[in-house]
C-alpha positions as CSV (number, residue, x, y, z in Angstrom):
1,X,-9.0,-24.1,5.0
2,X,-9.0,-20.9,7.2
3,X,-12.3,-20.1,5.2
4,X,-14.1,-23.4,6.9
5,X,-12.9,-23.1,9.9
6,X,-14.3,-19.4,10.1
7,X,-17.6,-21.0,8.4
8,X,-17.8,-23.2,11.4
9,X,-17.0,-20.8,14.3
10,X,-19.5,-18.6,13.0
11,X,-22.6,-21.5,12.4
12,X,-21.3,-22.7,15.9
13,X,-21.9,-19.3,17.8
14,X,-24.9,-18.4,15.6
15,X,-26.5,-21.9,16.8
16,X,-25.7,-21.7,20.5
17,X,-26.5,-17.9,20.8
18,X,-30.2,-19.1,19.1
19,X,-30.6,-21.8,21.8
20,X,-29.6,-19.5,24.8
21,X,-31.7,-16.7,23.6
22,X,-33.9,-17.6,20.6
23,X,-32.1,-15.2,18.4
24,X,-28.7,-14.8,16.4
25,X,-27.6,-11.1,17.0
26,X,-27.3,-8.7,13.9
27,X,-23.6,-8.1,14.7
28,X,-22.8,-11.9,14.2
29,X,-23.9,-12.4,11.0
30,X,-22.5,-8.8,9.6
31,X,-19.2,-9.7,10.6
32,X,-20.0,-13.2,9.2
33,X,-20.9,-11.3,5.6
34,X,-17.8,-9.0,5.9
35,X,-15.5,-12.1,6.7
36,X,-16.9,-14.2,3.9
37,X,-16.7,-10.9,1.3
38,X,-12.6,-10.3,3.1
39,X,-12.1,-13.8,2.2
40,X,-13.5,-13.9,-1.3
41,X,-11.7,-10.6,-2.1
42,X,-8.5,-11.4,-0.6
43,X,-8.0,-14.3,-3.1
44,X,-10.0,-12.4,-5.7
45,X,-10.5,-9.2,-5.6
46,X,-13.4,-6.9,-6.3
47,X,-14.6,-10.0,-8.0
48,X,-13.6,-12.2,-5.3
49,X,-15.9,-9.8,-3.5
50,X,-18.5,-10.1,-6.1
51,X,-18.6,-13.7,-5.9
52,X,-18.9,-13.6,-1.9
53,X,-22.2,-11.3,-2.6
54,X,-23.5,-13.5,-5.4
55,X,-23.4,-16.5,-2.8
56,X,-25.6,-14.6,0.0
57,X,-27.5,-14.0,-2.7
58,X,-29.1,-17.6,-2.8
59,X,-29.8,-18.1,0.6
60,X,-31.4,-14.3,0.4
61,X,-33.8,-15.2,-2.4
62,X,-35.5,-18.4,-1.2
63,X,-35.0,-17.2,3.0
64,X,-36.8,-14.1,2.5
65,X,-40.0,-16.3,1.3
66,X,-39.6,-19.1,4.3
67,X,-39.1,-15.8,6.6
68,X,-42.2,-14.2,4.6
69,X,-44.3,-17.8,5.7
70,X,-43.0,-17.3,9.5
71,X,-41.0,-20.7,8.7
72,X,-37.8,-19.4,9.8
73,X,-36.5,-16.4,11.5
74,X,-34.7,-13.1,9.9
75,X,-31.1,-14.6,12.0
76,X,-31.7,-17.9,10.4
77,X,-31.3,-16.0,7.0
78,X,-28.8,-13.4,7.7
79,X,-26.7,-16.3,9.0
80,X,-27.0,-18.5,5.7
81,X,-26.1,-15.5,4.0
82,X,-22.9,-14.7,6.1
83,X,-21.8,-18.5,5.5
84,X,-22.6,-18.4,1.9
85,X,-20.9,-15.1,1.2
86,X,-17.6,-18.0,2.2
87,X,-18.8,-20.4,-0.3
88,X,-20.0,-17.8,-3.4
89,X,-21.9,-18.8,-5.9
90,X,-20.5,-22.0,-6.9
91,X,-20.6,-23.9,-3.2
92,X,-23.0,-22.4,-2.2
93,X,-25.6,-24.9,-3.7
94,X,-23.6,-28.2,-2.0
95,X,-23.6,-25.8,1.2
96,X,-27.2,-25.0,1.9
97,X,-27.9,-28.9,0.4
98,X,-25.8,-29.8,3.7
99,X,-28.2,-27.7,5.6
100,X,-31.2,-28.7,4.5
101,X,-30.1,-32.6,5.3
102,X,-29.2,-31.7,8.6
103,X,-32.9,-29.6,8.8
104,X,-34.6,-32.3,7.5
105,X,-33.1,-35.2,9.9
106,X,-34.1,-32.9,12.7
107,X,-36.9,-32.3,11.8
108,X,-37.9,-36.1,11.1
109,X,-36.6,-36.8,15.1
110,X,-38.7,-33.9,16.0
111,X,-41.8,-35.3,14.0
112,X,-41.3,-39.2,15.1
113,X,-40.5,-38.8,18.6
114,X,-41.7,-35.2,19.9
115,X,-44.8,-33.7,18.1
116,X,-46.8,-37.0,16.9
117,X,-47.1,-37.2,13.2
118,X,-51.2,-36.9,13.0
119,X,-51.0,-34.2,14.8
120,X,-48.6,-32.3,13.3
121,X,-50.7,-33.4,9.8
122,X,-53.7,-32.3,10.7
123,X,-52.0,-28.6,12.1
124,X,-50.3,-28.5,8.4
125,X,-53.5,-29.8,6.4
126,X,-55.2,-26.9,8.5
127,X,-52.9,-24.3,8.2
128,X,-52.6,-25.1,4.0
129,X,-56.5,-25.2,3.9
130,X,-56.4,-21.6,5.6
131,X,-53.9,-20.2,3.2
132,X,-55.7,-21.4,0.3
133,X,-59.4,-20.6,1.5
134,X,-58.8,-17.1,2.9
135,X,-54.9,-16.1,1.0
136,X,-53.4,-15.9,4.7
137,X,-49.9,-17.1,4.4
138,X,-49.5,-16.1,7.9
139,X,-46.7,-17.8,10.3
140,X,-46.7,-21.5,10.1
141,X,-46.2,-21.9,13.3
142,X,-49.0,-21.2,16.1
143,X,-51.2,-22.9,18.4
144,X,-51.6,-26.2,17.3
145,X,-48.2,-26.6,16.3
146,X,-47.8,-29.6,19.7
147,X,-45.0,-27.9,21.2
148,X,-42.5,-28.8,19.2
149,X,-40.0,-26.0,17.5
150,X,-37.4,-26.6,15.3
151,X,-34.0,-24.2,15.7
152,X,-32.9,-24.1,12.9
153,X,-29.4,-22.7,13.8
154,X,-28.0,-26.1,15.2
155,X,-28.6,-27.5,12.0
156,X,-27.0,-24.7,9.7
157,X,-23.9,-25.8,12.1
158,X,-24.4,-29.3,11.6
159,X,-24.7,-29.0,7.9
160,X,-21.5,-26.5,7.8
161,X,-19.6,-28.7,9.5
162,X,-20.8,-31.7,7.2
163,X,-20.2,-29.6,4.0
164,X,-16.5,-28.2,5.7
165,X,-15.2,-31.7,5.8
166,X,-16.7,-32.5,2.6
167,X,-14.8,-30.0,1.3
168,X,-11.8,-30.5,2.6
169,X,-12.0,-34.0,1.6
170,X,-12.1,-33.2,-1.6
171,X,-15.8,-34.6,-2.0
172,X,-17.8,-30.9,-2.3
């Protein structure tokens, strides 16, 4: 239980530091990772540790290539990393599904009622044809985008809080 709590401090801060200043500092999401690896070890040991590394791993293999395609930022990673180091391997599956639900609601309110759906089409029908005609897998987002940004650390906290109490209901 101490884990989730800690899970959800950490997506909390990490979420309102990214609104205030558009960016989740470095030393957050280390002592995130060195809290989740304490954690794991303390009711493990060096495997417990082992396990906490495995879990960032996850959220480090497909996060580099969104960060790669501009679609999130290098915090965004470095904090699902920190939370899944909590989790290890085994949660952190259930975990980053929680996110992405969160993500994806957000990102539907944002599409519906801020950036206008053709619009937003045509920018991504554009940006694909791009990528494809010239290879440039450059940032996603850019002119053209309407305006509308997604953060995406309100909804790692949204979906750590979902998966917390999921957990600790017995249902994750």
């Amino acid at each position: 239980m101490a884990a989730l709590i800690f899970m959800i401090a950490i997506s909390a801060a990490g979420a309102a530091l990214d609104l205030r200043d558009g960016r989740i500092p470095n030393a957050l999401t280390l002592l995130g990772m060195a809290a989740g690896c304490a954690f794991k070890a303390a009711s493990g040991g060096l495997a417990g540790a082992g396990e906490a590394l495995s879990g960032a791993a996850l959220p480090f293999a497909f996060g580099i290539l969104l960060f790669a395609l501009g679609m999130v930022g290098a915090g965004d990673v470095k904090l699902l990393m920190a939370l899944c180091a909590f989790t290890g391997l085994g949660d952190a599956p259930k975990l980053l599904a929680c996110v992405l639900a969160a993500a994806g609601a957000a990102s539907l309110f944002i599409l519906v009622f801020r950036a206008g759906v053709k619009e937003r089409a045509k920018y991504f029908a554009g940006y694909l044809r791009s990528a494809l005609a010239f290879g440039d897998w450059g940032g996603y987002r850019g002119e053209g985008c309407g305006g509308a940004e997604l953060r995406l650390a309100p909804a790692v906290f949204i979906g750590t809080a979902a998966f917390a109490v999921l957990k600790a209901g017995g249902w994750a």
